[in-house]
ZAMARGU-4260 file (C-alpha; in steps of 0.2 Angstrom, whole numbers, plus 5000, padded with zeros to 4 digits):
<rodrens>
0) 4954/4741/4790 | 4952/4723/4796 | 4954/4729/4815 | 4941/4744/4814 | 4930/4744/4832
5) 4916/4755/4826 | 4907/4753/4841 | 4920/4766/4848 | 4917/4785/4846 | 4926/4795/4834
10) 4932/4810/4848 | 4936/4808/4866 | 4919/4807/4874 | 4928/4809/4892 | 4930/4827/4887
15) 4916/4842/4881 | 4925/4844/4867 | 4926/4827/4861 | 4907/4826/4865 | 4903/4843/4855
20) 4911/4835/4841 | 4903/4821/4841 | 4885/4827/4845 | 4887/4840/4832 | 4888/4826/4819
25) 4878/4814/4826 | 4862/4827/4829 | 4864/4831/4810 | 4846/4839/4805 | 4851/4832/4786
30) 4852/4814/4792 | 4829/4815/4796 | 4831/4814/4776 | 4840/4796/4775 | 4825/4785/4769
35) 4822/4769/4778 | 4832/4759/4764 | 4846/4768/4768 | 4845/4768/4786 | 4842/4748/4784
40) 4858/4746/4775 | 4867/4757/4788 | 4861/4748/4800 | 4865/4728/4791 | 4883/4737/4789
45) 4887/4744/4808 | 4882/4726/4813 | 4890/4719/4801 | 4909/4727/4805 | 4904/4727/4823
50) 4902/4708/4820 | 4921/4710/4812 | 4917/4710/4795 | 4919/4721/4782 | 4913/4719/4766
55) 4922/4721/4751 | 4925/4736/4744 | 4920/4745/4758 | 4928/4763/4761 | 4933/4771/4777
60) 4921/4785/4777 | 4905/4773/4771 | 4907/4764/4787 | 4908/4782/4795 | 4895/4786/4787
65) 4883/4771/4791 | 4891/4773/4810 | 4882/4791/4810 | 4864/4786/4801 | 4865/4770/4813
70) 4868/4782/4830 | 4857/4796/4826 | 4844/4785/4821 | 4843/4769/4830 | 4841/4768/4848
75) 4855/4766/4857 | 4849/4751/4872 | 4836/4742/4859 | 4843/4746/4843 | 4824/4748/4837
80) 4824/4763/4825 | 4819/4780/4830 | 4803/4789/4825 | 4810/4804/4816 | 4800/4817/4826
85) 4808/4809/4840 | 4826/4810/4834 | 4840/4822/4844 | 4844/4826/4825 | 4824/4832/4821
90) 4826/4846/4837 | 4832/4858/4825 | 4820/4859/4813 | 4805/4855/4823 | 4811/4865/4838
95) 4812/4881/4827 | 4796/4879/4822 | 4786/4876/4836 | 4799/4890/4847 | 4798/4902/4835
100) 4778/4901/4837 | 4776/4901/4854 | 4789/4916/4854 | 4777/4923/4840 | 4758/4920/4846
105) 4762/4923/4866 | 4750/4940/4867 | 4733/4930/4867 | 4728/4915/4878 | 4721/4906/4862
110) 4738/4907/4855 | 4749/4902/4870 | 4737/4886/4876 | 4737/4880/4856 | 4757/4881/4855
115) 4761/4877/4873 | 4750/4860/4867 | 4759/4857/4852 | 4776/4860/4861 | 4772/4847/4874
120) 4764/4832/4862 | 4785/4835/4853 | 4792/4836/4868 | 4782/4818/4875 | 4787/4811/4857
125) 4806/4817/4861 | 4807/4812/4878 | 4798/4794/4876 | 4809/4790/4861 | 4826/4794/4870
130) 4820/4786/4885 | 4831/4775/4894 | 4823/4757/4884 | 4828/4746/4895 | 4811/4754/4907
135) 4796/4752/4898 | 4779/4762/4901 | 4761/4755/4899 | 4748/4764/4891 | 4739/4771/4904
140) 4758/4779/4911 | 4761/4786/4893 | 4746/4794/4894 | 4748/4804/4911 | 4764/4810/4908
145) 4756/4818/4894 | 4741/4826/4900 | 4750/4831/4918 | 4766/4838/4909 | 4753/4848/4895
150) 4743/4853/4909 | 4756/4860/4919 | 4764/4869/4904 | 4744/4878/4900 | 4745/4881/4919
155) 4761/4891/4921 | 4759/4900/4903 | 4742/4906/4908 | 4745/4910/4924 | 4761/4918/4923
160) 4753/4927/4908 | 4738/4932/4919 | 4751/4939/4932 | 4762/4950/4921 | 4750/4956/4911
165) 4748/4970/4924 | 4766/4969/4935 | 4777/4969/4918 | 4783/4977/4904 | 4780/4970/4889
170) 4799/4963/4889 | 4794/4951/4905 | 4779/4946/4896 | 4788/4937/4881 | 4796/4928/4893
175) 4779/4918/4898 | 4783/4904/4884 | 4802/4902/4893 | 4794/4900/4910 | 4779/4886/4903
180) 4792/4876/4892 | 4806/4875/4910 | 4791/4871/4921 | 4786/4856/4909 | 4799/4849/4908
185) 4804/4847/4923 | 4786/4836/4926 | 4787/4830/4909 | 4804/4821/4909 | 4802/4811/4923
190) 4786/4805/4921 | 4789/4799/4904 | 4803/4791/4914 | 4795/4787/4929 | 4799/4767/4930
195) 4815/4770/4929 | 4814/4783/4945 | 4801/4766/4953 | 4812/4749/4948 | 4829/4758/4945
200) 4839/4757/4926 | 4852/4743/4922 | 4870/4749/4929 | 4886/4741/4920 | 4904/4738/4928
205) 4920/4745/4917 | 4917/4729/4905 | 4900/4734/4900 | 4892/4719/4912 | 4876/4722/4920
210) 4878/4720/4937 | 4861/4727/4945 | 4849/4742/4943 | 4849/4759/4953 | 4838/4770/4956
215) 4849/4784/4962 | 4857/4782/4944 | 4839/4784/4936 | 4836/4802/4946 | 4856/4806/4942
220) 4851/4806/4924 | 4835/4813/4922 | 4841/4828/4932 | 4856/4829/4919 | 4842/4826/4907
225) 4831/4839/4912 | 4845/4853/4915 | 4852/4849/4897 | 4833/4851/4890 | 4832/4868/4896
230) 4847/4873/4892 | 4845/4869/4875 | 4830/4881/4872 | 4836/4895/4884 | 4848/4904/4875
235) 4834/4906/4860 | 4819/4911/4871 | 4828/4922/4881 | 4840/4933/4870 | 4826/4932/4856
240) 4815/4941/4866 | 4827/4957/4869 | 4829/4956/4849 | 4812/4956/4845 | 4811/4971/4859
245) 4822/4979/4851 | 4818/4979/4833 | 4801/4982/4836 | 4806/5000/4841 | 4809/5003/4823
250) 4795/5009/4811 | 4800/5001/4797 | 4802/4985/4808 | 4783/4985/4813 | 4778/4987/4795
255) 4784/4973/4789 | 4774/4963/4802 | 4772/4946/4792 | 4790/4942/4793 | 4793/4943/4811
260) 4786/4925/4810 | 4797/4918/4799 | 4811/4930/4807 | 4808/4921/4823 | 4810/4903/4817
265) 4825/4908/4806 | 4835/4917/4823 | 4829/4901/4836 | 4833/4889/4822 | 4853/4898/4823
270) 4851/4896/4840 | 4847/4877/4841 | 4859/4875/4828 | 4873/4875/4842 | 4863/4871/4856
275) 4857/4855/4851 | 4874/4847/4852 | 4880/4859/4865 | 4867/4851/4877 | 4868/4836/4873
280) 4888/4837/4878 | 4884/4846/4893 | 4887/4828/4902 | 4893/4811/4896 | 4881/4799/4888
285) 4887/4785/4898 | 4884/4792/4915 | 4895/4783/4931 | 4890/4783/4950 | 4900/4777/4963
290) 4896/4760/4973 | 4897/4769/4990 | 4882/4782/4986 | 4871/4765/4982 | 4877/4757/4999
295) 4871/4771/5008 | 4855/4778/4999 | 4847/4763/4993 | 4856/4747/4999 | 4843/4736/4996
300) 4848/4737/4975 | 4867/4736/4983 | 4863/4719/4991 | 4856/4714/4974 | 4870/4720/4964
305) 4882/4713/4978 | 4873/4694/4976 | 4876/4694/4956 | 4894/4700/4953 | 4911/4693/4966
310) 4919/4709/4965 | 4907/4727/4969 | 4916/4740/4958 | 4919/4758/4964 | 4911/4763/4950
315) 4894/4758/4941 | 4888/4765/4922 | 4872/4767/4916 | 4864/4777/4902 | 4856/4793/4904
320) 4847/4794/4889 | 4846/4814/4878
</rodrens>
C-alpha cells in the first residue's frame, strides 16, 4: 500500500458517472454523526498518507474511510473543518425538514414568511461554508447577503402568493415556495460570494500552480453553482406538489391531516436522497476555463497571470465550490 495517492478520487471525476459515484458517498447524511475525535483522527490520517506514510496496521478501507470523513467534512481550499449544518452531507436531512415545511405551511402569509426565513438562514449557512475560501467576506458583507437574499425570498413568496391567490388553482399556488427558494438563490449565492465576483478566485495550471485569479472563473462557477442548487430541490417541490393534489382528493387522505407533515418530509427527503449527489455531479468540482476567454474579457487579470508564470496555458482550473 506504500504507493497509495489518496489525494486522488476514487471514480473518474472527468465523467458524471464517476462524479455521481463519488458525490453519493462523500454527501453521506450518516457521516454528520462522526464526532470531532473521529473526524480529527481522520483528518491526522489523510495528512498523514498524503505526507506518504502509512501507519502500521492500517487497512485499505480505514484509509477509505478517513478519505470520506476528511472530504465531506473539511473544507476543501482551507482544510478548516465544516460546521455540520453547513455540510453537502447535512442537505438531506436538514433540507427535508425545512422543504417539507414550506411545502406544508404555504396557505398562510405567517407560515410562508416563518419558513421562507428559516430556509434562507440554512441556505446563508450552506452557501458561506462551501464558499470558495480562498475569498473572504467581512461582517458587514455576510450580513447583506443575508438580509437581501431573505428579503428577496419574503418578497417573491408573498407576492407571488398575493398574485395567484385569485389567478390560480390551488395546484399553481403550492408552487409559491418553488418560485421564493429559485429567486433566492440566485441573489443569495453570489452575494455570499461576491468577492470573488469583485477580486476574482485563484486559477491553477494542469500542475495545480497558481497562476493568477479570474473573475470570469468566479461568475463561471457561481452560475454552475446556482443552477445545481436549484436543481437539487426542484424535482421535490415540483412533483411533490402534484402528489399532495392528488392525494388530497381522497376522503380518507384528508382525515388523516396530521401526517401530511411528516408525509411531506418523508417524500422530499427520497427526493434529496438522489439529488444531493446528482447536483452536485451536475458539473466538475474542479472547473477549467480557457486562457483566450480571460484575454478577451478581462485582460487586465491575463496581464497579471501572463507576468507570473513563462508559459500561459490554454487552459486555467479553479474551484467552483457546492
Amino acid at each position: 500500500m506504500s504507493d497509495i495517492d489518496i489525494v486522488q478520487p476514487l471514480w473518474d471525476l472527468s465523467t458524471f458517472t464517476g462524479r455521481l459515484k463519488h458525490y453519493f458517498w462523500i454527501t453521506d447524511p450518516r457521516t454528520c454523526f462522526a464526532t470531532d475525535e473521529e473526524l480529527d483522527r481522520a483528518k491526522d490520517l489523510y495528512l498523514t498518507v498524503r505526507a506518504g506514510t502509512i501507519p502500521q496496521n492500517t487497512t485499505i478501507d480505514q484509509i477509505h474511510y478517513a478519505k470520506k470523513l476528511y472530504e465531506s467534512a473539511f473544507h476543501p481550499d482551507s482544510g478548516e473543518k465544516q460546521n455540520v449544518f453547513g455540510r453537502m452531507s447535512f442537505q438531506m436531512p436538514g433540507g427535508m425538514a425545512i422543504t417539507g415545511a414550506m411545502l406544508q405551511w404555504y396557505k398562510t402569509t405567517t407560515g410562508v414568511v416563518f419558513w421562507q426565513w428559516v430556509n434562507q438562514s440554512f441556505n446563508a449557512l450552506v452557501n458561506y461554508t462551501n464558499r470558495n475560501a480562498n475569498s473572504s467576506l467581512s461582517t458587514t458583507q455576510l450580513a447583506v447577503a443575508y438580509v437581501s437574499a431573505t428579503t428577496s425570498a419574503l418578497v417573491a413568496a408573498v407576492g407571488y402568493k398575493a398574485y395567484l391567490q385569485k389567478r390560480a388553482t390551488p395546484l399553481f399556488q403550492r408552487y409559491v415556495p418553488f418560485v421564493a427558494v429559485a429567486a433566492a438563490n440566485c441573489i443569495n449565492i453570489p452575494l455570499m460570494r461576491q468577492n470573488e465576483l469583485i477580486h476574482g478566485i485563484s486559477i491553477e495550471d494542469e500542475n495545480g500552480n497558481v497562476v493568477g485569479s479570474s473573475r470570469v472563473a468566479a461568475g463561471k462557477g457561481i452560475a454552475q453553482v446556482v443552477f445545481s442548487r436549484i436543481a437539487m430541490c426542484a424535482p421535490g417541490m415540483l412533483i411533490l406538489p402534484v402528489i399532495m393534489e392528488r392525494l388530497e382528493q381522497y376522503q380518507s387522505f384528508r382525515r388523516l391531516a396530521i401526517l401530511h407533515a411528516p408525509f411531506q418530509v418523508l417524500v422530499v427527503g427520497c427526493f434529496l436522497t438522489v439529488m444531493v449527489p446528482t447536483a452536485c455531479a451536475l458539473f466538475p468540482q474542479k472547473a477549467e476555463l480557457s486562457t483566450g476567454v480571460m484575454k478577451l474579457v478581462e485582460p487586465q487579470f491575463y496581464e497579471e497571470m501572463s507576468k507570473k508564470t513563462d508559459r500561459i496555458p490554454e487552459l486555467v482550473y479553479f474551484n467552483k465550490g457546492l
